[in-house]
C-alpha positions in Angstrom: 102.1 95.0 108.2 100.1 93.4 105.4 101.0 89.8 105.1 99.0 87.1 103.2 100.2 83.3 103.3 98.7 80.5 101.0 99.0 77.0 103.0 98.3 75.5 99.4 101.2 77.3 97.7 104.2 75.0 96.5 106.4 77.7 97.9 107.2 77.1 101.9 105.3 79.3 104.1 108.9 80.5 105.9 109.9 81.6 102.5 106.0 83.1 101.7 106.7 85.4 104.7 110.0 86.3 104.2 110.1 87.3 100.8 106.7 89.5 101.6 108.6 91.3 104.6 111.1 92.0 102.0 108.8 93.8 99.9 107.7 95.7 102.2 110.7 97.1 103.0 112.1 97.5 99.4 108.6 99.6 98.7 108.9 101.6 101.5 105.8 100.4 104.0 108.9 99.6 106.2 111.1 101.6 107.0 114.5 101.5 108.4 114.4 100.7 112.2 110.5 100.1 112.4 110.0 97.1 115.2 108.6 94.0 113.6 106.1 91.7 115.6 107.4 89.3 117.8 108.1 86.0 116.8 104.9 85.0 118.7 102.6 87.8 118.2 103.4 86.8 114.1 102.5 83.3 114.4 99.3 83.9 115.9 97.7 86.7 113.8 98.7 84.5 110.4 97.6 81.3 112.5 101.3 79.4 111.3 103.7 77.3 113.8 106.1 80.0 115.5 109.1 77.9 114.2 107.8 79.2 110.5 108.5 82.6 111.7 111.4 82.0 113.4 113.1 80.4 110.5 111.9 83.6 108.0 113.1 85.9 110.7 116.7 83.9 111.0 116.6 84.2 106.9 116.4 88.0 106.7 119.0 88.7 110.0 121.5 86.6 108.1 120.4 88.7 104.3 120.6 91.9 106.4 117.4 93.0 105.6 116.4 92.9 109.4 118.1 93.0 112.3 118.1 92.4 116.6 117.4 95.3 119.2 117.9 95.0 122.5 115.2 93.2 124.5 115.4 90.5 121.5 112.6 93.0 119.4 113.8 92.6 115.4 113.6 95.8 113.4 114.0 96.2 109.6 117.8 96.8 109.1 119.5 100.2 107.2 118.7 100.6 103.8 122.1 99.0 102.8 122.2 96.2 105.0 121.4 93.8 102.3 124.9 94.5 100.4 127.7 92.5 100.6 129.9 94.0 103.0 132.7 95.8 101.6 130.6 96.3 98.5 129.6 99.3 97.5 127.8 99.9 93.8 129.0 103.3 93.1 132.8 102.0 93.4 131.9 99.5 91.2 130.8 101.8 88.6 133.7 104.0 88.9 136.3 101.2 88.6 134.3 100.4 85.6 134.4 103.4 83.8 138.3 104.0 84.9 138.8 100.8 83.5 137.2 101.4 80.4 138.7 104.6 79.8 142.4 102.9 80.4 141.6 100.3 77.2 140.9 103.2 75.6 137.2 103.0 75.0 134.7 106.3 75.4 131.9 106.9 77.8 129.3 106.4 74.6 130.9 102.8 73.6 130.9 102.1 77.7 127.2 103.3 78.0 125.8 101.4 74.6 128.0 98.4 75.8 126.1 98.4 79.1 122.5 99.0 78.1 123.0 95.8 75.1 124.2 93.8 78.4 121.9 94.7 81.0 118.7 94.4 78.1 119.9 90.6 77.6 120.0 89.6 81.3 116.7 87.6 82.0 114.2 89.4 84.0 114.8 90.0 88.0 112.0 91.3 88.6 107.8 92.3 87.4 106.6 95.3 86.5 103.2 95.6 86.4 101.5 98.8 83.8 98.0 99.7 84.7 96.6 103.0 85.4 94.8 102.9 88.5 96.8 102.8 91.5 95.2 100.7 93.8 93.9 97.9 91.0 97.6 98.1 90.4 98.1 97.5 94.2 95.9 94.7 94.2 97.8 93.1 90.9 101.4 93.6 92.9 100.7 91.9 95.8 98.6 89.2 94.4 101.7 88.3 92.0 104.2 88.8 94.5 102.7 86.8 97.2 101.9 83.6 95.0 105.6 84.2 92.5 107.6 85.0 95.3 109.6 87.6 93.1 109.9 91.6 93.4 107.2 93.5 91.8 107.0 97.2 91.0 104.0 99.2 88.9 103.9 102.0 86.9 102.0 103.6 84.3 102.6 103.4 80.7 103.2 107.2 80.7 105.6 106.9 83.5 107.2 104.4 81.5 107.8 106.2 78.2 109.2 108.3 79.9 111.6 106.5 81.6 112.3 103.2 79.2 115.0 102.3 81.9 112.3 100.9 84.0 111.9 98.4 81.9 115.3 97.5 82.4 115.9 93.5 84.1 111.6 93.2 83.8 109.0 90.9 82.5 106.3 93.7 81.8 103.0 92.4 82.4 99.4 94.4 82.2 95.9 93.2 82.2 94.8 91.3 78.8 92.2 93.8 77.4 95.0 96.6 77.9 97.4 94.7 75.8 96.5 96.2 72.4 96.9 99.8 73.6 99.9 99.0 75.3 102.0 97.3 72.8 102.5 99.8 70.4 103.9 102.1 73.1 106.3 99.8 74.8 110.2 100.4 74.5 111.7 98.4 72.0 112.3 95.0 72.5 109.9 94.5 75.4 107.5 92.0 75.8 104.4 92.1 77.5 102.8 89.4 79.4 98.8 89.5 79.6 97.2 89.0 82.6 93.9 87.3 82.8 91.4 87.4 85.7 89.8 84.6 87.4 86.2 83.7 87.1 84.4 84.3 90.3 82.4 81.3 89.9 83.4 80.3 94.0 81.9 84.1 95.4 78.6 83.1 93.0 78.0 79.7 94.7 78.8 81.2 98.4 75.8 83.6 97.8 73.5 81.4 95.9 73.8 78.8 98.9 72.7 81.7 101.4 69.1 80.3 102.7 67.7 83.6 103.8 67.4 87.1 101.9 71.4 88.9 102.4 72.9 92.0 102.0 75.8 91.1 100.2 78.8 93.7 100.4 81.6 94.0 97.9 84.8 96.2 99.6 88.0 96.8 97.6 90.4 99.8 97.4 90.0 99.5 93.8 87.2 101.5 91.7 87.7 99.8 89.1 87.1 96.4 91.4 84.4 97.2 92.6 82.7 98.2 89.4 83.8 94.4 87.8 83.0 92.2 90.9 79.5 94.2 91.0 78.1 92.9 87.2 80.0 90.0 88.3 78.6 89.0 91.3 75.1 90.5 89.9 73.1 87.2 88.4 73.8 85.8 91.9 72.5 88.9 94.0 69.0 88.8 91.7 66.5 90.4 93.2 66.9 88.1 96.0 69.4 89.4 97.7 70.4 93.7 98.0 74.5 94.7 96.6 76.0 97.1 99.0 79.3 98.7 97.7 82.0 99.4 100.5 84.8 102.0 99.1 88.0 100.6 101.4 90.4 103.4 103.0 94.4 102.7 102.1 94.8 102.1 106.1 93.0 100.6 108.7 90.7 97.9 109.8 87.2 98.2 108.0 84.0 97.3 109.7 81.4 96.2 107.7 78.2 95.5 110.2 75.7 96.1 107.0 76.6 93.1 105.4 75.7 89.7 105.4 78.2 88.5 103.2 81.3 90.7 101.8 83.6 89.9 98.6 86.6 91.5 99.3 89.8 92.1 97.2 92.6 89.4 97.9 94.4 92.6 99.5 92.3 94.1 101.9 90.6 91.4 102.8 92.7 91.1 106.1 91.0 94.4 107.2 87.8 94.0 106.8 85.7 92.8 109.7 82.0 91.3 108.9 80.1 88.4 109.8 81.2 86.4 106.8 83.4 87.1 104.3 85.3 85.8 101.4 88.6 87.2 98.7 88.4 86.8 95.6 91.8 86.7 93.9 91.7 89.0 90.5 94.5 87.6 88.6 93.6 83.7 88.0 95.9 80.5 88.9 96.4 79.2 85.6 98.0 82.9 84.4 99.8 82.4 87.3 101.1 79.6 86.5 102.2 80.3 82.9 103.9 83.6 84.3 105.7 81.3 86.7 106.7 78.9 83.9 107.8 81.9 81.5 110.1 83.1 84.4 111.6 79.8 85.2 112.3 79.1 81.6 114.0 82.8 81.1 116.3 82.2 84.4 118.2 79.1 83.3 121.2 79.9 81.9 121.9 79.8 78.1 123.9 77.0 76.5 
């Protein structure tokens, strides 16, 4: 269960964790009656007072999105357990479109009425457009994690072809992809550009080294790897040797070659090495600004 807290976030660390176990389960790394760590076992692996966990775990019981099994084990809840009870979508829809047909309006006028409605709602949710899965990976969880909101991904071909995505999103995608990417977005969208930190903090970690290093970079991402290497390279000189470490999707990682690794922000959990350090791709100040664009598009209209 990947979990990654930020003690120096403005967002409570109860609510860090809670909202991150309900990612999981909403992309489907949880699943419906998998056991979750104890209360205890949780506190100690993300080094946080057990009463932070216990107050997440009391937050998701009472949303449904987890529940208690006997021997006091929780477990992630049925896939509808976060409805209101006595609530069910489908019924909703149909009472909608008997009502609609009773004032004597058609399926089209019902249908155009809806989309107009739900394309004016402010966005629920981020949808993140780049083409490599894992970099994409790495985006979503670095977002969700510091915003505390749902993020999905997709490609821009997957979305063309299915414009509803878009649907209740801010669309966001990496800056240098923006001119590529506008042109092709449904109408009406609007992209926010994402733009990556400097990794001025991994440069002074391996310019202070006092002996020769192997200095390792590990990342799921191709595309990460190949950044973070011309990156990182006025550092490495010819002082130091780069080693590149290609990270599996699952599993611990074990990197005894290296000195020093740079990991990505969402594997860096995993790895095990004598030193090592994340380096966050998307930077805090975007962050911020996408945090301020969402606030701003959630307060209600006068």
């Amino acid at each position: 269960m990947r979990i990654s807290l930020s003690k120096n976030s403005e967002v409570p660390l109860h609510q860090q964790l809670a909202e991150q176990i309900v990612f999981l389960i909403t992309t489907g790394e949880l699943q419906p009656n998998d056991l979750l760590p104890s209360v205890r076992a949780l506190a100690v692996r993300l080094k946080i007072h057990y009463n932070t966990v216990s107050k997440s775990y009391q937050d998701l019981v009472q949303r449904g999105w987890i529940k208690r099994q006997p021997g006091s084990r929780m477990c992630v809840g049925p896939t509808k357990a976060h409805r209101t009870p006595g609530t069910d979508l489908d019924e909703l829809i149909d009472e909608s479109i008997r009502r609609a047909a009773e004032l004597g309006y058609s399926l089209q006028q019902l249908r155009e009425k809806v989309m107009q409605r739900l394309s004016a709602q402010p966005p629920d949710h981020i949808l993140v457009i780049e083409e490599e899965p894992e970099l994409r990976a790495i985006l979503c969880s670095e977002m969700h994690s510091r915003l505390c909101k749902p993020v999905a991904g997709c490609t821009i071909d997957e979305l063309n072809a299915n414009p509803g995505l878009a649907l209740g999103a801010q669309l966001v995608a990496p800056d240098y992809a923006l001119p590529s990417l506008k042109p092709l977005s449904p109408a009406g969208s609007r992209f926010f550009g994402l733009t990556f930190s400097e990794a001025k903090e991994q440069m002074a970690s391996i310019l202070s080294l006092a002996e020769p290093s192997v200095i390792g970079i590990a990342s799921l991402s191709k595309a990460f790897l190949k950044t973070a290497k011309s990156l990182l390279a006025a550092a490495v000189g010819r002082r130091h040797s780069l080693q590149i470490f290609p990270v599996p999707a699952r599993g611990s990682v074990r990197l005894d070659g290296a000195d020093l690794a740079v990991c990505d922000s969402l594997i860096a959990q995993r790895v095990r090495c004598r030193r090592k350090i994340s380096y966050r791709l998307v930077s805090s100040r975007c962050l911020e600004d996408l945090a301020a664009r969402l606030e701003k598009t959630d307060k209600p209209r006068a």
